[in-house]
N, C-alpha and C positions, 0 to 999 in steps of 0.2 A: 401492568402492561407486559405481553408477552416478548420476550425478547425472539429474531431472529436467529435462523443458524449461524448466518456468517454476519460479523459484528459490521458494524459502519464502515471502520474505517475499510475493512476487507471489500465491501459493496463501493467505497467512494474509490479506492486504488483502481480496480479494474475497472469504473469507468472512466477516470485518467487518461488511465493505460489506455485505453480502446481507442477513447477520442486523439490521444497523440498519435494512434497506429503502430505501438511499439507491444514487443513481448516479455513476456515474464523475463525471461534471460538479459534482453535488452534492458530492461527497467533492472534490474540487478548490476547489470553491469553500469550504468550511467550514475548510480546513488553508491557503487561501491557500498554493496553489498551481498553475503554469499546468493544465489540463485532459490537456495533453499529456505533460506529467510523471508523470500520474496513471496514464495508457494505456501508455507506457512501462515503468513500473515493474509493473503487472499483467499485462504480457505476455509480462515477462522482457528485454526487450531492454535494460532497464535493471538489471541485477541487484545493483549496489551502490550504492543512493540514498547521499548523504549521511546525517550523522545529523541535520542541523537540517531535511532532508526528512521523514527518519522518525520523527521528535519532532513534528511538526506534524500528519504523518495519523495516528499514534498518537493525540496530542491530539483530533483528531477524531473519530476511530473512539473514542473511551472506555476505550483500551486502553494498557498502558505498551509503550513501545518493543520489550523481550522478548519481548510476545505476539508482532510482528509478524516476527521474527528465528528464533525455535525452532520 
């Protein structure tokens, strides 16, 4: 199966993001985490956060870790 450009979790974060109304920055700044982490990991170039990255924007985003992985 082909994989996409941008991994899941990069596809599931922005629409998080979108549906809470909040921005890259925003969402960085509430998971305390760098901004560029955040740009990274949405764009794909990051495609395997840590899990204490995606425990935090999970936290953030109002969602458990799974949402942001399936």
């Amino acid at each position: 199966m082909p994989s996409t450009n941008k991994s899941t979790i990069a596809e599931n974060m922005k629409k998080y993001r979108n549906k809470m109304g909040i921005s890259q920055d925003r969402l960085s700044k509430l998971a305390d985490i760098t901004y560029n982490t955040i740009i990274k990991i949405e764009s794909g170039a990051n495609k395997n956060p840590t899990i204490e990255t995606l425990s935090k924007i999970a936290k953030a985003l109002a969602v458990g870790v799974d949402d942001l992985i399936k």
